[in-house]
Backbone as a ProteinNet text record, in pm:
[ID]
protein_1_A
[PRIMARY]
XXXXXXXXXXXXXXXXXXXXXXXXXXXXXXXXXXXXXXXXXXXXXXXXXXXXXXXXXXXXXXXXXXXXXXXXXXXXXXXXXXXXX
[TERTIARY]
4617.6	4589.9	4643.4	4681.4	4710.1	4742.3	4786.9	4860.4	4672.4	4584.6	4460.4	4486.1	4422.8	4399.8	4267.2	4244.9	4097.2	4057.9	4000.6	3928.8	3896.3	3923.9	3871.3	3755.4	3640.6	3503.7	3461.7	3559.1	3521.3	3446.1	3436.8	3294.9	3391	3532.7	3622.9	3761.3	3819.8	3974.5	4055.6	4197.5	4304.7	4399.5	4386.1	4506.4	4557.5	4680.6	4806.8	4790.1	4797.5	4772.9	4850	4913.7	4989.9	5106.3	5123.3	5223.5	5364	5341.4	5437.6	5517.2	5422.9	5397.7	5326.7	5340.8	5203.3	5096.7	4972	4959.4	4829.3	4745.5	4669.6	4525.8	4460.6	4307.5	4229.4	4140.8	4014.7	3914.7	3871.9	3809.1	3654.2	3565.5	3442.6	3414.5	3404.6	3382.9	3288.4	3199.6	3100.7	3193.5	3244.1	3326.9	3449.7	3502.7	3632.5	3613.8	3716.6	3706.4	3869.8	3884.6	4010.1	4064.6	3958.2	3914.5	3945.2	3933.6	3919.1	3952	4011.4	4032	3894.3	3882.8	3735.5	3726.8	3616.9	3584	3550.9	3549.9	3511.6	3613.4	3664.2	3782.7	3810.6	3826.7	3902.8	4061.3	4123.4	4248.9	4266.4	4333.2	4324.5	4462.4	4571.4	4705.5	4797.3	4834.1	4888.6	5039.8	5112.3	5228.4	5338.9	5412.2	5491	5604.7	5624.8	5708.8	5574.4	5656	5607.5	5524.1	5409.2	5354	5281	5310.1	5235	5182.5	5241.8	5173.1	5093.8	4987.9	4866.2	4790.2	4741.9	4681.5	4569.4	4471.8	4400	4392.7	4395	4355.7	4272.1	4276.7	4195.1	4085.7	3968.9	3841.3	3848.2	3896.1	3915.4	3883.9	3945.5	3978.1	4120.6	4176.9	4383.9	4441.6	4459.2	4579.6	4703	4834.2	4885.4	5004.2	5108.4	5176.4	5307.5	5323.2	5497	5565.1	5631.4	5651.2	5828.2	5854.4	5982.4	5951.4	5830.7	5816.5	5872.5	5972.9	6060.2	6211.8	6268.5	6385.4	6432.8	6367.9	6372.8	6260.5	6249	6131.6	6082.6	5988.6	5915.7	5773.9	5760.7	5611.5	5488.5	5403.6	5312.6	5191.2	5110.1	4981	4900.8	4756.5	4674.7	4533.8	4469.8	4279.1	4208.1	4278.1	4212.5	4184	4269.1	4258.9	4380.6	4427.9	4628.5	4717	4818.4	4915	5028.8	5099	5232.3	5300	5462.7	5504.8	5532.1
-5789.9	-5927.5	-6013.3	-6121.5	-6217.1	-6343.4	-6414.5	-6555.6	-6619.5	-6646.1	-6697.5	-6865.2	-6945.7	-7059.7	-7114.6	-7187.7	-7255.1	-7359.7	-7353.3	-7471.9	-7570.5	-7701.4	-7788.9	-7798.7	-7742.2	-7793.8	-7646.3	-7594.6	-7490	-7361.5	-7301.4	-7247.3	-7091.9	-7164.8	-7018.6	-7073.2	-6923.6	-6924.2	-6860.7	-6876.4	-6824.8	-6721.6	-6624.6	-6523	-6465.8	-6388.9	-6314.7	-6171.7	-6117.6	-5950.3	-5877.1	-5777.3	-5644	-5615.1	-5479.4	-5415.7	-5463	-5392.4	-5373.4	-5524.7	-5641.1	-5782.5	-5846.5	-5996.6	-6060.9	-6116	-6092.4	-6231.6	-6300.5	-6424.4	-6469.2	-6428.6	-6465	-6401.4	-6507.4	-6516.3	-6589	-6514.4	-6491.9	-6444	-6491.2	-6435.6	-6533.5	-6496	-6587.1	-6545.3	-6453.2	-6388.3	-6337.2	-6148.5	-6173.8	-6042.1	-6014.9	-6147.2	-6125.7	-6061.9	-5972.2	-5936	-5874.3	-5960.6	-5914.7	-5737.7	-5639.8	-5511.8	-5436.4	-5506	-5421.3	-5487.5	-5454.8	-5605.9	-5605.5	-5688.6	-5712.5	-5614.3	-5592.1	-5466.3	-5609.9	-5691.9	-5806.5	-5887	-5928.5	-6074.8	-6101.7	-6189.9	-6241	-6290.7	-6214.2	-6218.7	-6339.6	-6462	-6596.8	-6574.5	-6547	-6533.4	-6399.3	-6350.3	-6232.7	-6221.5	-6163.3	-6160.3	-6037.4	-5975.7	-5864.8	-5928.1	-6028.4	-6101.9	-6150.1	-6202.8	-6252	-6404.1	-6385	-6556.9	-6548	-6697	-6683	-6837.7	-6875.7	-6997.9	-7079.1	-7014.5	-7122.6	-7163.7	-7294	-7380.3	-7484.8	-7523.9	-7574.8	-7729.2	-7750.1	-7903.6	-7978.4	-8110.2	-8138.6	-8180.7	-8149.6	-8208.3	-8153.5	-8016.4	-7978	-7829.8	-7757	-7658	-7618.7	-7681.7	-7667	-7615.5	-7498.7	-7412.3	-7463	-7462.8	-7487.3	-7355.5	-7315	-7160.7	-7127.5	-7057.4	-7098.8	-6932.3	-6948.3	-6791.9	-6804.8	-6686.2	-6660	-6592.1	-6597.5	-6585.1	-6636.7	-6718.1	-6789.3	-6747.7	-6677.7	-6591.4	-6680.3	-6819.1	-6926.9	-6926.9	-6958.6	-7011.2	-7150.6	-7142.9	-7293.8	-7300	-7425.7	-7468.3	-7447	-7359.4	-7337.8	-7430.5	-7465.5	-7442.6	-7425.2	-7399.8	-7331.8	-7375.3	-7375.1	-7398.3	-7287.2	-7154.6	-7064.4	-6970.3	-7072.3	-6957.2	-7019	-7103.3	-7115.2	-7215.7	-7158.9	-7126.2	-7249.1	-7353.7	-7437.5	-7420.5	-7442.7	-7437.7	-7623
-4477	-4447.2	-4560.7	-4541.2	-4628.6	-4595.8	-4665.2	-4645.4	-4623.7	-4661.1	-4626	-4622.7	-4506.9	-4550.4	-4505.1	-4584.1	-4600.3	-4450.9	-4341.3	-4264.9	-4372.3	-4298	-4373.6	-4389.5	-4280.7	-4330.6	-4473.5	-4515.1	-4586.1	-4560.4	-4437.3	-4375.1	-4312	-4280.7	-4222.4	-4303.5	-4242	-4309.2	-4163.2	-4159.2	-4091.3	-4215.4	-4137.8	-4213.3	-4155.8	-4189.6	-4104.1	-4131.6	-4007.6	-4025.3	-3950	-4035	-3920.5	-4017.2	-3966.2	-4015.7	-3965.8	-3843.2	-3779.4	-3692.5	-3694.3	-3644.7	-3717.1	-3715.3	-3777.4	-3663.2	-3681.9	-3596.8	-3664.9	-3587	-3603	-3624.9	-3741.1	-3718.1	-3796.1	-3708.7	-3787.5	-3901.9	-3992.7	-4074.9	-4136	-4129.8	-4186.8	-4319.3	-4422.2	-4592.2	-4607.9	-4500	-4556.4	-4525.1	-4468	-4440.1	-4535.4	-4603.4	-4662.8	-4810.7	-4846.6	-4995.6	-5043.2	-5152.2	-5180.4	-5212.8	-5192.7	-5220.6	-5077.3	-4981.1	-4864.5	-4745.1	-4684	-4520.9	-4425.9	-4376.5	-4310.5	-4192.8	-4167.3	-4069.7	-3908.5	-3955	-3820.6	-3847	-3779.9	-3756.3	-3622.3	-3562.4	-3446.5	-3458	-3341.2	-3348.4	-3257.3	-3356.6	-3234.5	-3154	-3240.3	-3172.7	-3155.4	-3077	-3094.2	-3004.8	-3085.2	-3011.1	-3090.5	-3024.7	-3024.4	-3181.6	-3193.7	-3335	-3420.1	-3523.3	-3652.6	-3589.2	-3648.1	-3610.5	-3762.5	-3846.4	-3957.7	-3969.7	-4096.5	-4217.6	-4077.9	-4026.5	-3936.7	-4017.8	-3949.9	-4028.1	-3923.4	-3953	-3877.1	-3857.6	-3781.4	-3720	-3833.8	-3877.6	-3974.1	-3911.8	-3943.6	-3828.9	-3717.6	-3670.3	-3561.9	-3551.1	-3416.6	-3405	-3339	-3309.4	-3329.3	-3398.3	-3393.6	-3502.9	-3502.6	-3559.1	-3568.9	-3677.7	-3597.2	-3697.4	-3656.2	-3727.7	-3674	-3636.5	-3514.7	-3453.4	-3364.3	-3387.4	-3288	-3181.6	-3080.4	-2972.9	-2843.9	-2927.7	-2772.5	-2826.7	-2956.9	-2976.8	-3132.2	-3097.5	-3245.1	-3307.1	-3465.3	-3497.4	-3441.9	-3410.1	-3359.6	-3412.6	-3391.8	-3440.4	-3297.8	-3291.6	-3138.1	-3190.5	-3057.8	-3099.6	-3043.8	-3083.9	-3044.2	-2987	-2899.5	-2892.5	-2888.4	-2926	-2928.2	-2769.7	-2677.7	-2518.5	-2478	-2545.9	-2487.1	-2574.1	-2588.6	-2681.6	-2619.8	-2691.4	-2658.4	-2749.1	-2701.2	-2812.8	-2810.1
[MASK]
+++++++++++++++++++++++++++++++++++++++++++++++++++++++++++++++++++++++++++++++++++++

């Protein structure tokens, strides 16, 4: 896991996970530790390519990350049950 970024209300984070792909995951601080990857996370975005630097809506819940799921990098985004680019 890596690339972490902070929600604005401070309470969750978005980070990028996978070997073999990246994708989207929500993380809760009480699970995160730089020692071990979390045994709980929600995977918000997932896709067969790289999807990374997401970032959240300010005052919101809108992701916002950038993926070559259409063959280019583009900017998608997210509510958490459907994906635009």
């Amino acid at each position: 896991m890596g690339t972490p970024v902070l929600h604005p209300n401070g309470e969750r984070m978005l980070a990028t996970k996978g070997h073999l792909d990246d994708d989207i995951v929500a993380v809760s601080f009480s699970e995160f530790s730089m020692d071990k990857e979390p045994e709980n996370y929600r995977v918000l975005e997932r896709s067969n390519v790289g999807d990374s630097r997401a970032i959240y809506q300010p005052n919101g819940n809108i992701l916002a990350y950038r993926t070559k799921r259409s063959g280019q990098a583009h900017i998608w985004l997210s509510d958490g049950e459907q994906a635009t680019q």
